[in-house]
N, C-alpha and C positions, 0 to 999 in steps of 0.2 A: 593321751597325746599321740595318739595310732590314727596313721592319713594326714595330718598335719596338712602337708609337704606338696605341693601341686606336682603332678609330673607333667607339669610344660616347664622347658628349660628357657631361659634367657642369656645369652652370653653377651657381658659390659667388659670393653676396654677400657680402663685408661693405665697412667702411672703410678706405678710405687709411688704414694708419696713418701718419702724420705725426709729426715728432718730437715735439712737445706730446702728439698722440696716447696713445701708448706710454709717455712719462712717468706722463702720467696713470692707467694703468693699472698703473705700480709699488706696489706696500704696501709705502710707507717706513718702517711701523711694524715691518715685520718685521726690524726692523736686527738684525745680529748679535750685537750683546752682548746684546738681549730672548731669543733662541733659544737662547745658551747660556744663563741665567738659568733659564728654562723647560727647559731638558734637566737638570741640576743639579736644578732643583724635582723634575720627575718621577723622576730617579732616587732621592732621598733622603726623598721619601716611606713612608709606611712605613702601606699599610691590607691589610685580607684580603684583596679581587680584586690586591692585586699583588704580596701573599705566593701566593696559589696562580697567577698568572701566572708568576712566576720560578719555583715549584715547576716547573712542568711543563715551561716552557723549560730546566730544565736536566734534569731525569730526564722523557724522554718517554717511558718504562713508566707514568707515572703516570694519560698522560692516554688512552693505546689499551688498557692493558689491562684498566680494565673495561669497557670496551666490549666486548671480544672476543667474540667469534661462531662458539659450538660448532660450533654447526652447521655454519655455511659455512666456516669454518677447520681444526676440531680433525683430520679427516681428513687434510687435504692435508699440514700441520704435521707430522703423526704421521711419516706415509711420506717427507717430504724431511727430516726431523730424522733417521730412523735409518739412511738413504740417505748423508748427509754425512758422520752418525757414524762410521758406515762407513769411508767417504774418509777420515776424520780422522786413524784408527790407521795405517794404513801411512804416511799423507805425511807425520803428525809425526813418526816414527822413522826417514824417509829425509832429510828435512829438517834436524833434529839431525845428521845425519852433517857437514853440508853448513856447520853451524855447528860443526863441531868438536866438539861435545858429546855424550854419551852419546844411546842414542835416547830412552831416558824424559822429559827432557828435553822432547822434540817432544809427547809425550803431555801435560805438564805445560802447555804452550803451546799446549796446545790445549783444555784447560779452564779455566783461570780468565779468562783474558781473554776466551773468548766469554759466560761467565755477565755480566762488568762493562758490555762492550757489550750486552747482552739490555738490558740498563737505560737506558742513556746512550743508545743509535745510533736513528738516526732511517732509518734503510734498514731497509726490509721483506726482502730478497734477498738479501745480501751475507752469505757467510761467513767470519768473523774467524778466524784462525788461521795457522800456518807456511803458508811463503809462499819459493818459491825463491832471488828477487834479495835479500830481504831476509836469508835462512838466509847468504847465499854473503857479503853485506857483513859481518853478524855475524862468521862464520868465518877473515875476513880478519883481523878488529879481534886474535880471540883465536890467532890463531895469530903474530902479530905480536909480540903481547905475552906468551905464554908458547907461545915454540916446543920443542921436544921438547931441544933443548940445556939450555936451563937448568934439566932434572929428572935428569941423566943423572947417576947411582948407579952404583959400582962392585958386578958381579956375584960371586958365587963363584970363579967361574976365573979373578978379573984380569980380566975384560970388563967394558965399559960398557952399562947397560940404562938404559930410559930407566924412570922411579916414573911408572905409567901411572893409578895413582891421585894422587897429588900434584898433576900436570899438571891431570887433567881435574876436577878441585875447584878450581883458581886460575883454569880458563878459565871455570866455572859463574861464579867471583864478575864477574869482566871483563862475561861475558857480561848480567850481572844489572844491576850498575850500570852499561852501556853502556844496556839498556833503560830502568831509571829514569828514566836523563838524556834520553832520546830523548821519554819521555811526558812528562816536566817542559817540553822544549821547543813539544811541539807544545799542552799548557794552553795556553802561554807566548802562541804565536803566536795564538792561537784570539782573544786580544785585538786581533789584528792582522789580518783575516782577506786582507788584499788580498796577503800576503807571496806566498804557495802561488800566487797566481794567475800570477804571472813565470814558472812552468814549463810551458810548450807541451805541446799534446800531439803535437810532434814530438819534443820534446826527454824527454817523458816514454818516447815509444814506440823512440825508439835507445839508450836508456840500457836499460832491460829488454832488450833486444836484444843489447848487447853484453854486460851480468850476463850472460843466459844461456848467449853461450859462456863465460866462467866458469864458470857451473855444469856444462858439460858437463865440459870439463876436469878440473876439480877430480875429477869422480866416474869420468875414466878408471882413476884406480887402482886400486877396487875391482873393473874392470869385468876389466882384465888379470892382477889378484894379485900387481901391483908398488908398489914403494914408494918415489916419486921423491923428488928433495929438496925441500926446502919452498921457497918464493921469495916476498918481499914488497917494494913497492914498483912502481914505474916499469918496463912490461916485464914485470912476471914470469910473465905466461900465457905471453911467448914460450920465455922461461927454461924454465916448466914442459912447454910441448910438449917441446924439444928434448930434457930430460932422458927425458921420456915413451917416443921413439923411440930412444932409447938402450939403453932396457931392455926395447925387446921382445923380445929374445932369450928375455929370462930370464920372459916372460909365465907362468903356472901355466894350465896347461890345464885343469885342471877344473872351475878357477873360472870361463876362461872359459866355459866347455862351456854351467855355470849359466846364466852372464850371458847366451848369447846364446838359450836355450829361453827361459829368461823372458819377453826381450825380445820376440821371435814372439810366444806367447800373446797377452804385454799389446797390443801393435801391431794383431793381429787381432781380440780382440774388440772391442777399443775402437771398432773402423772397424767391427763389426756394429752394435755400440750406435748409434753414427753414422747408417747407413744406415738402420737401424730402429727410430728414435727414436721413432716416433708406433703404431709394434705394439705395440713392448714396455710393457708397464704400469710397468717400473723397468729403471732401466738394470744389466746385469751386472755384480756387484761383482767386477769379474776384481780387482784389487789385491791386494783382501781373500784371495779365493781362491787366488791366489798365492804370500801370506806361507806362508798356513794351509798347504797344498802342499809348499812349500820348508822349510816348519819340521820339519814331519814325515817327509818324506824324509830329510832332514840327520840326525835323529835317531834313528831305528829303521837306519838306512843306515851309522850311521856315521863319515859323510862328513869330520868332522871331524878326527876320531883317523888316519883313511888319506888323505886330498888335504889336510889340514891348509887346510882351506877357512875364511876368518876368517869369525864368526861376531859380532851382535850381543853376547851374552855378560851380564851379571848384570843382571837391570831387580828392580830392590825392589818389590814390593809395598809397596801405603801411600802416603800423602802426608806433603809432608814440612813440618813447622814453617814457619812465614812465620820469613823472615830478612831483616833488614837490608844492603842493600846497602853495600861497600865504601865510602866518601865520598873515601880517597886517591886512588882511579883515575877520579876523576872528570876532573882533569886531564889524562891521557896518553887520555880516549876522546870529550873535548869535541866537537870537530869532526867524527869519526868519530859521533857519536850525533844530531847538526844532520843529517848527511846520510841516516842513517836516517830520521828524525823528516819528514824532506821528502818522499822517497821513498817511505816508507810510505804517509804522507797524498793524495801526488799519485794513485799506484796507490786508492787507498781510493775517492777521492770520484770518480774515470772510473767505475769501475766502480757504485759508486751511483747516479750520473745516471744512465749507462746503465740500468740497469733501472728505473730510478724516471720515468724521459721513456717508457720502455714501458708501463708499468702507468698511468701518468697519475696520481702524487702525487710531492710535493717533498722532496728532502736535502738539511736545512740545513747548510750547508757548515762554517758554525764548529761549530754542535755536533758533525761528524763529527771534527773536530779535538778536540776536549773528549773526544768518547768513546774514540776511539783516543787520545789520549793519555792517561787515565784507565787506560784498557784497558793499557794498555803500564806506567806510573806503579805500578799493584796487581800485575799480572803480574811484574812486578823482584821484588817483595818473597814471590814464592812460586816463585822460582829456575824463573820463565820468560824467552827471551827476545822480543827486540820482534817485533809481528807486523803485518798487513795484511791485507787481504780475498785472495782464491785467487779466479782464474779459474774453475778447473774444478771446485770447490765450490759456487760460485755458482750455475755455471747448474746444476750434478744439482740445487741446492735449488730451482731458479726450474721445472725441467722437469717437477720429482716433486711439483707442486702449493703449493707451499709459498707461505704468504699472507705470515706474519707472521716475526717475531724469535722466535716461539714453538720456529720450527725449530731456530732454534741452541740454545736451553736443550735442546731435548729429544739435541740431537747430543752437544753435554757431558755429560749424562749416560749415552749411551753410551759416553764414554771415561773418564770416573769408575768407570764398574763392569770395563772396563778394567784400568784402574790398580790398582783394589782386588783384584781377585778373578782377573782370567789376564791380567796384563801378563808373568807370570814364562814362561808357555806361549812365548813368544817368544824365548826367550835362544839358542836354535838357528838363529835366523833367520838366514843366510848374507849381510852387509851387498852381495854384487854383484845379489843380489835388490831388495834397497831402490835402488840405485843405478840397477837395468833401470826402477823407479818414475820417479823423477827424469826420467830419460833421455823416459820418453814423455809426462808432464805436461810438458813443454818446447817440444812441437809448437805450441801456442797462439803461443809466442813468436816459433818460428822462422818461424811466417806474414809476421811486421813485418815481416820481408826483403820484401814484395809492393808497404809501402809507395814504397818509391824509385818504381816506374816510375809508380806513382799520383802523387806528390809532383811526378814529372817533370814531366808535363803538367798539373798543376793550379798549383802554387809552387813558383816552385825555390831561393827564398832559406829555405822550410820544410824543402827537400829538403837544403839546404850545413846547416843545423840539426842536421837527423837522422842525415846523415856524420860530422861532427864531433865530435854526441857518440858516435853508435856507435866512430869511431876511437877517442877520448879513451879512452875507456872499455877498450878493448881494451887501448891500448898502455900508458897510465897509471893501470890500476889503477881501484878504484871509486870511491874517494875524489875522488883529483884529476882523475879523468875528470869528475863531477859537477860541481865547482868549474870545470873549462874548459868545459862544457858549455852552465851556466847564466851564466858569462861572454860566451863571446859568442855565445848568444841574446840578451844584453841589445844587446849591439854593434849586432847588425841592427836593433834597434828605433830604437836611436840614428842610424846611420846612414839609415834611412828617412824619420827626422824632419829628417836635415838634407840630404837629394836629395829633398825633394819635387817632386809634381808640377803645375808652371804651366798652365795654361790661361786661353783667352781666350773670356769667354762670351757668347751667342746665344741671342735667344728660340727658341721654339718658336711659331712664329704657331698663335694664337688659343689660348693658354694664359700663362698666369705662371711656367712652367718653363723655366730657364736652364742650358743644357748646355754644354760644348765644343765649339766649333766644328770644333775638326779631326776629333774623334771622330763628330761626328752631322752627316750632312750635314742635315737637317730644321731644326738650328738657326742663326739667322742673324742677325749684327748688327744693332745697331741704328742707323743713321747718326749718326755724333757723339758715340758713346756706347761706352765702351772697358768691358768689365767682366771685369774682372784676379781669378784665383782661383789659392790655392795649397791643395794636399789635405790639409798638415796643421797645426799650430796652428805659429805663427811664435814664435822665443824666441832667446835667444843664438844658436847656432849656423846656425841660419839665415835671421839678418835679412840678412845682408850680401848674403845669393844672392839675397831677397828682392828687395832693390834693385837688385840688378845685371840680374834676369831683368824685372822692369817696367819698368827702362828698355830695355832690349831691343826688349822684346813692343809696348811705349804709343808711345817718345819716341824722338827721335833724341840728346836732350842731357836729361837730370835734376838737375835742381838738386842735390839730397845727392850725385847721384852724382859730381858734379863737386866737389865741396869735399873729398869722401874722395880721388879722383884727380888733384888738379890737380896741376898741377908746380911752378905760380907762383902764389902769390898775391899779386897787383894793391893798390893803394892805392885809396883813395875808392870802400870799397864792392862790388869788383868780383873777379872769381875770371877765372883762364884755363885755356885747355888746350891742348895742344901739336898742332898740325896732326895728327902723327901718329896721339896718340890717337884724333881727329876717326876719323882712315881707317880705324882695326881698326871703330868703327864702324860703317861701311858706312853713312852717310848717305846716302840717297837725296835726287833730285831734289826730291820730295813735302815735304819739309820746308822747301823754300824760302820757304812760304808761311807764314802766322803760325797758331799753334794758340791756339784761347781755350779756357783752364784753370778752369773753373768747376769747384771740386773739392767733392767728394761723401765725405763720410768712411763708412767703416766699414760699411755699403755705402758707403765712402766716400772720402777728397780729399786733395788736395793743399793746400798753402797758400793760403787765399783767391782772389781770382779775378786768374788772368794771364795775360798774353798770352805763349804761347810763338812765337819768331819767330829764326829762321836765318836768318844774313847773313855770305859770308865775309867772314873777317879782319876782324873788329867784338869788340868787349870783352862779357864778360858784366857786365852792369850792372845796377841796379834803378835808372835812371834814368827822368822821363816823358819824354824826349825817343825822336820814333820811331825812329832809329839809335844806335848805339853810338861811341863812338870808335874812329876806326882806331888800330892799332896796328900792331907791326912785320909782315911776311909771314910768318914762322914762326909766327905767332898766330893762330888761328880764335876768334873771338867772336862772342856771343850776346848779344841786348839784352832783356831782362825787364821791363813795360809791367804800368801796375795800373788802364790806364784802362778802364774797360767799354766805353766805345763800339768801342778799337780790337779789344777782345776778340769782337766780331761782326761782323769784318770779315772773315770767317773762316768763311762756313757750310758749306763742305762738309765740314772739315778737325776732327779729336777736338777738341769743346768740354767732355766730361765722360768722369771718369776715376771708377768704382765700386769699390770695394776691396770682396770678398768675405768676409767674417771668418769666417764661418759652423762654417768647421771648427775654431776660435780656443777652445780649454778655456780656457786661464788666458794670463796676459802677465808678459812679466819689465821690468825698467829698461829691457832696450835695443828690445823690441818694442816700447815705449811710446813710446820715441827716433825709431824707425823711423819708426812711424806717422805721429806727429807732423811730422816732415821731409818724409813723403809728402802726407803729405795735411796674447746669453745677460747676463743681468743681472751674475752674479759678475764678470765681463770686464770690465761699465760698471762696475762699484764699483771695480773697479781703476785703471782707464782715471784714472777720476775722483779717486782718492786720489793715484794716479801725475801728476797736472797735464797730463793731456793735455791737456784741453779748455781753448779761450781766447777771445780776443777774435775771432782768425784762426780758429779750428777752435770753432767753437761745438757742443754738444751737439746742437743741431738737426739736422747734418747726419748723425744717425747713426739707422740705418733699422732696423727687422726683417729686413726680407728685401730680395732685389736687385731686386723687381717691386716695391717700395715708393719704392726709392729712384730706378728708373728713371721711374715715374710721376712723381715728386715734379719730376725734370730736366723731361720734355717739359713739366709744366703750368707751369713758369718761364719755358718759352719763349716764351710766349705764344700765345693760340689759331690765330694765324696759320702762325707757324714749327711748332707742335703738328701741325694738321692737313698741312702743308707734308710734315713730318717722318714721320708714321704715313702718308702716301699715298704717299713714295717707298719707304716699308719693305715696305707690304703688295704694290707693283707691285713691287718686289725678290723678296719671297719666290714672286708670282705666275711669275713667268719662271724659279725653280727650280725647282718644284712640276712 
């Protein structure tokens, strides 16, 4: 903590504020029921400026796109629109695998909900569509709910086969109304905006972490040409390896053979693109070129009919009717579509800020919520499932010049003419092809393993976060990993609030800055002047520490603290405590003398003003008399004095106790309890509804800041004991310096 401290000086004037002060500069007119009255008035207004203000806050196409600027846009647009588009076709056909569904599907989910976000989204960058953590949660839902048992048809020979069309029609509808429900939640929340902010971006960055091994798993089978059992629940990725290793015996070699040339290519040019980002004018569509590659080999080759290599297999041409989603399974996929709808959104608006704190404009957070869930909501109804923004969409769109959302309409209708006209070109494609896809868009992910040792040395109650949920998530699945996840990150917060951290503050000479004395050596008390700080807002759970650790830090005996602890309580007035306790205390010699309690509230106090005074084996009393009664030997007592003369008999020893509030959001029953025993406007309105304030604890004694309310002590003292006071402190500070 050495150099801190700029030595350039700045000198501010203004006033003491004083409690009159500070009153006086309240607007009592602004009471709360006037600003709801007035929020109501302004909402149920109804003129043009705020029929076209709500237009445009809710569809922000309305109000960029005629502005839009051929010139400095239409190019960039062009080249990162059909760059994406590009990206689009393979990831949405490797992604469906990944959701259990046909690949067309992944093409389906890859145009309508980016045309609805063109509309709604407020991100210039970001491309909407299949997306891996979210494909693998999907995937779970329907495989759970229509696994391959419940289609299995008896065959011709007395065999059982499974109706590979029945299945994958009942997981389309699962899959439809699980998205519906997921965009109905996130409108839902979009009223709520504070919900989404409870998920870290620790807890966001182990949870993708541990999805992705998922998704690697899941897409070994394609990779080997085996067909392990399916497992859902608690565990089942372990389930799945072990069956995994079991059957590599029986791996098909040819398929591997595919899986691992692919895999080469895509791994290599990927890392040239990498390397030669700023040569190249567009990055290699190795993907693309890939599929095309693989489709065509497979087909003039053969390949299918001789290594019986599984294949993609029938994509329709055409689009299909808007359909109504299922309403019955909306039950069995409730929870399962919350936790999409959160996850989606969390992944969504990281990656907006991200580019949007680059570019230097703003993502409104709730409309991201509205347009993804919008985007997700119309997407149900045209047999897509739910989607999110893509890493490595994003940036090709951010790299290939791309200004606007112009990009993503133009990337959609790359995969419309698609769909229409050579989605069928594709049916040969060999799924351990799409699978080598997968495998290498997953690198982004497997980077977050880097955060631990960062996490180590920077937080590590962020770091036990991002363990937990990466565990959860591994061993219980995605579901209940999420739910353990975002449980105890909340734990930590709670816990934080109730171990805060005390401190005992110190000017900084020749400033109004009040620091920790242990931590700064620069800072230094003030003689007679105790100023008590806790780092975070006081409420249930941690008044009682509250108490316990200022009597520590201030006093050798605390009045509240002593009527919570006593053993005995005394008649006429008087409270005791047991020698013992006296000794866990560790009273010091230093207390023998009498302490005057001129208390300072909020920056502030204790009960009016008292003489605190240690005497053994004396009664605690609130008698005027200067000693207490003796009482038996086992008894230590204190005698409590409300006279002010005896209260300055006393000057070297704490005459003022400052409570800190500062870091105080709001107050409950028992912080108001607290304070009150002890000793930002919303807080005073409470304070004040709550009867803090009295005869004893008047309003007066409550300050701004802690350089107000120490001001306020020395000029009580009088100019004698003032200057007395500041010339022992500033030859204090001189002999540390």
């Amino acid at each position: 903590c050495e150099n801190i401290f700029s030595p350039h000086f700045q000198t501010l004037q203004r006033v003491n504020f004083d409690p009159h002060g500070i009153v006086d500069l309240y607007d009592s007119s602004a009471t709360s029921s006037l600003i709801v009255v007035f929020f109501w008035n302004g909402c149920c207004r109804c003129s043009g400026p705020r029929l076209k203000h709500i237009l445009l806050s809710w569809i922000p196409v309305l109000g960029w796109l005629p502005r839009y600027s051929f010139r400095e846009n239409a190019i960039g647009d062009l080249i990162s629109g059909c760059s994406v588009g590009i990206m689009h076709l393979p990831q949405g056909m490797a992604y469906a695998l990944l959701a259990s569904l046909r690949p067309v599907f992944g093409l389906y989910t890859s145009l309508y909900p980016v045309l609805v976000y063109f509309i709604f989204g407020t991100s210039r960058h970001i491309s909407i569509g299949t997306f891996a953590v979210i494909s693998i949660m999907i995937g779970s839902v329907t495989e759970r709910l229509a696994p391959d048992s419940n289609f299995i048809v008896n065959g011709t020979n007395g065999t059982e086969i499974v109706n590979l069309d029945e299945r994958d029609a009942y997981r389309v509808q699962i899959a439809c109304s699980l998205t519906v429900l997921a965009g109905i939640f996130q409108v839902c929340v979009s009223l709520f905006g504070f919900v989404v902010t409870y998920l870290s971006e620790p807890l966001v960055r182990g949870y993708t972490t541990g999805s992705a091994c998922h998704v690697c798993v899941s897409q070994l089978k394609y990779l080997f040409g085996v067909a392990p059992s399916r497992f859902t629940g608690p565990l089942s990725l372990i389930y799945t390896l072990v069956d995994l290793c079991k059957l590599l015996p029986q791996t098909k070699l040819p398929e591997l053979v595919v899986s691992l040339v692919a895999l080469s290519v895509l791994i290599v040019v990927k890392e040239v693109n990498a390397c030669y980002r700023q040569k190249l004018p567009l990055p290699i569509p190795i993907e693309l070129i890939v599929i095309i590659a693989a489709t065509i080999i497979t087909h003039f080759c053969g390949l299918t009919d001789k290594y019986y290599i599984d294949v993609v297999g029938e994509i329709p041409s055409g689009l299909k009717a808007p359909r109504a989603p299922d309403a019955t399974l909306f039950s069995k996929v409730l929870g399962d579509a919350f936790a999409v709808a959160i996850v989606g959104y969390a992944i969504n608006i990281s990656l907006g800020k991200t580019f949007a704190l680059k570019h230097g404009y703003k993502v409104d957070s709730n409309q991201e919520l509205v347009a993804l869930g919008l985007s997700n909501t119309v997407g149900g109804f045209f047999q897509c499932y739910s989607v999110t923004s893509s890493l490595s969409r994003s940036l090709v769109q951010e790299s290939t010049g791309g200004k606007t959302q112009v990009a993503g309409l133009i990337s959609s209708i790359i995969v419309l003419i698609t769909v229409l006209k050579i989605g069928s070109l594709f049916e040969d494609l060999p799924k351990a092809v799409l699978s080598t896809i997968v495998f290498v868009n997953l690198k982004g992910m497997f980077k977050q393993f880097m955060d631990v040792p960062s996490l180590w040395k920077t937080n590590k109650v962020d770091l036990l976060v991002w363990l937990v949920t990466f565990t959860s998530t591994i061993l219980l699945n995605l579901d209940l990993g999420l739910a353990v996840s975002i449980g105890f990150s909340m734990l930590t917060v709670i816990f934080r609030t109730q171990l805060p951290h005390y401190s005992i503050l110190g000017n900084v000479p020749g400033t109004d800055l009040y620091l920790d004395t242990e931590k700064y050596k620069e800072a230094k008390e003030i003689p007679g002047i105790k100023i008590f700080r806790s780092s975070t807002t006081i409420y249930y759970t941690n008044a009682e520490m509250y108490l316990e650790v200022l009597q520590e830090k201030l006093f050798s005996f605390f009045q509240l603290f002593w009527q919570k602890k006593a053993v005995k309580h005394l008649p006429n007035g008087t409270f005791s405590l047991k020698e013992s306790e006296i000794n866990k205390r560790k009273v010091s010699e230093e207390t023998n003398g009498q302490r005057q309690g001129n208390g300072v509230a909020a920056n502030g106090l204790s009960k009016g003003r008292v003489n605190w005074a240690y005497q053994p084996d004396t009664t605690i009393s609130e008698s005027d008399s200067d000693t207490g009664c003796h009482g038996d030997d086992s008894i230590t007592q204190v005698s409590h004095h409300s006279d002010e003369e005896k209260g300055k008999a006393s000057g070297s020893g704490t005459h003022s106790i400052i409570l800190d509030i500062s870091t105080t959001s709001f107050v409950d029953s028992v912080t108001v309890k607290t304070l009150k025993n002890v000793c930002v406007s919303c807080v005073v309105e409470q304070l004040e509804t709550a009867g803090f304030f009295s005869e004893s604890i008047p309003k007066s004694r409550l300050f701004v800041t802690v350089h107000d309310a120490v001001l306020h002590i020395l000029n009580k003292l009088g100019q004698k004991d003032f200057m007395l006071v500041s010339q022992a402190f500033m030859n204090d500070c001189s002999l540390h310096s």
